[in-house]
N, C-alpha and C positions, 0 to 999 in steps of 0.2 A: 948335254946342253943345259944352261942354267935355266931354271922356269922363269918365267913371264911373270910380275907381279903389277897387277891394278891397283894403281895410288886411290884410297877410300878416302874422302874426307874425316879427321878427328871431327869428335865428339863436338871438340872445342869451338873448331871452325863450324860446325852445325849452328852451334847456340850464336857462335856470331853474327851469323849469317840470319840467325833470327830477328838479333836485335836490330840488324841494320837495317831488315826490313820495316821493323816497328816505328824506326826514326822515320826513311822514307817516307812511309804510311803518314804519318804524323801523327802515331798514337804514341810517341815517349818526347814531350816536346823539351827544348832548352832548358837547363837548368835540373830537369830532374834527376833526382839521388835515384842507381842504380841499384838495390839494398841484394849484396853479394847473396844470401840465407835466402830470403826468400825468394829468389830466381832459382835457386837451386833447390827449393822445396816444388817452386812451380812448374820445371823444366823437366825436373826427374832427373838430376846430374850431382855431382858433386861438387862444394865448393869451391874445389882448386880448378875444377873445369871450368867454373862460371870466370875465375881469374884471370885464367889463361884466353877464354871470349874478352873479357876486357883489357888484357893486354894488348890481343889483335887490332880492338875497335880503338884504345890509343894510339898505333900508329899510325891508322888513317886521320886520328886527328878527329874521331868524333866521340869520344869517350874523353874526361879527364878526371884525373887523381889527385886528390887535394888532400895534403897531409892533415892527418888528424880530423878528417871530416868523412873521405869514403872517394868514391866514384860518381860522378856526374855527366850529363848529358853535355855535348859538348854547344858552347854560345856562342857560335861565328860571327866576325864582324868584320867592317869593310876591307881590313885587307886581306881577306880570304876571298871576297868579289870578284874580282879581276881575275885570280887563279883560276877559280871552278870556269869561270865563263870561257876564260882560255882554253880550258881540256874540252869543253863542250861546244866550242868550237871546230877543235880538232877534228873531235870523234862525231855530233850529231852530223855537222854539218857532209863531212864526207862519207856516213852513210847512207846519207840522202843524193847525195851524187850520184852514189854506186846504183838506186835503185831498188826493188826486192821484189821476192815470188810475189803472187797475186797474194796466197796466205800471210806473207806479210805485209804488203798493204791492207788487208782486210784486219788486221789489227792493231794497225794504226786508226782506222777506218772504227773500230770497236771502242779503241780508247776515247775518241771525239763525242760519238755517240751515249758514250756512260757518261762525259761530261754534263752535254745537253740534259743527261737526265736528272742529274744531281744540281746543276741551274733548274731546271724547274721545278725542281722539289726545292728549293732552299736552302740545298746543302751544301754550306761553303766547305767544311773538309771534305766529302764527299768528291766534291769539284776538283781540290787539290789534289787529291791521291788519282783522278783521271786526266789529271795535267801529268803527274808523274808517269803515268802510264804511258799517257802519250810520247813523252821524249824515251822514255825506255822503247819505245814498240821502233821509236824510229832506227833508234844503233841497233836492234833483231834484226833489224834487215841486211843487215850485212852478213848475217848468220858468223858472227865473231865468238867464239866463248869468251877469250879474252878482251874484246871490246865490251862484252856483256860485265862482266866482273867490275871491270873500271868503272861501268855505269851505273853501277847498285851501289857504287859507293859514294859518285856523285850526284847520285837520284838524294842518298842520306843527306849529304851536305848543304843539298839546294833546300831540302824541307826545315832544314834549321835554320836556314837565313832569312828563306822566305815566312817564316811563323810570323818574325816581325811585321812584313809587309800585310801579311794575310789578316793582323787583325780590322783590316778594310774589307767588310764583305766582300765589295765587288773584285777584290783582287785579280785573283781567277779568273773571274767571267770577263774580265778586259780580254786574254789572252784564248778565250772560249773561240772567237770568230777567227784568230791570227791559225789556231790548229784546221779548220775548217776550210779555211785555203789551202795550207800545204800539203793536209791530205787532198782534196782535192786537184792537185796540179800532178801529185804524186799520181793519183787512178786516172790521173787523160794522160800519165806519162812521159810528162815534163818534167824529169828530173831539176834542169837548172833552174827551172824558176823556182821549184819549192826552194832547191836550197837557197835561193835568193831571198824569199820570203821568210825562212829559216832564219838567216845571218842577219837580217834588217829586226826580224823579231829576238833577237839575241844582243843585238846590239840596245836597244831600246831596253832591255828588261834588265841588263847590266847596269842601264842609265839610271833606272826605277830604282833598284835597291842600292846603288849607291847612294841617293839622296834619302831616301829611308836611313839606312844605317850612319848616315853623316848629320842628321837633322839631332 
């Protein structure tokens, strides 16, 4: 009988998977030069590794290659709007349908709460990366690996469009009270209203960055 072999993540996909967190996060905003060398002095890899991470992160479209210049962060604009909003439609919305354990409402429920606290402390990225959270914690609930995947990569794309919108402090804290409802519809266990509250807050914030990115 042939043995059994457990697919390992490369090295490569690791480091990708790093960056795309950092975009997420909002610590590599638009525009910035990826400098190949020293990611690869910083990461502990080698340089064809760090290539092979940005070749991945180009075909998601958040990485790009500009002859004679290097690797760049990638700078979405409004017709990448409508796309991301589409898939997050798809995926948020009918995670929120389905429901989830109590553990995952309670972090959703965690990601609200870190909001709240990065508003009262003043901290607009702070605020952003637990808006992020929040719509990541919603598609956990589905307990998806492969809905999870797709969401870390549209968690990255939504932080590069919204960079623009967010140099408005309050950006965030507009959407601070919209997560505080559908977590709560979510813990009394109304499914459909969150999601309704969901797709009405999705609709609306598709409306926002459109007229940012077209102004």
């Amino acid at each position: 009988m042939s043995r059994l072999r457990v697919a390992v993540p490369s090295v490569a996909t690791r480091v990708a998977t790093e960056l795309r967190l950092q975009i997420a996060e909002g610590a590599l905003l638009p525009g910035t030069k990826l400098k190949e060398e020293a990611l690869s002095e910083e990461l502990g890899v080698s340089r064809n590794t760090v290539r092979e991470a940005f070749a991945e992160l180009a075909s998601e479209r958040l990485v790009v290659r500009q002859p004679n210049r290097g690797v760049f962060v990638a700078s979405l604009g409004v017709n990448d709007i409508h796309d991301v909003y589409t898939v997050r439609r798809a995926i948020e919305v009918s995670a929120v349908r389905g429901g989830g354990s109590p553990e995952s409402i309670a972090s959703v429920r965690a990601a609200v709460e870190e909001g709240k606290r990065a508003a009262a402390a003043g901290d607009s990225e702070g605020l952003g990366s637990a808006n992020q959270h929040f719509h990541g914690a919603l598609v956990a609930m589905a307990s998806s690996e492969r809905l999870n995947t797709i969401m870390s990569q549209v968690l990255a794309e939504m932080r590069l469009f919204f960079h623009k919108a967010s140099v408005d402090g309050g950006f965030y804290q507009d959407y601070l009270e919209e997560n505080e409802k559908i977590c709560k519809a979510l813990e009394a266990g109304d499914t459909e209203l969150a999601a309704e509250r969901l797709l009405s807050y999705l609709d609306r914030s598709e409306e926002h960055q459109t007229a940012v990115h077209t102004s």
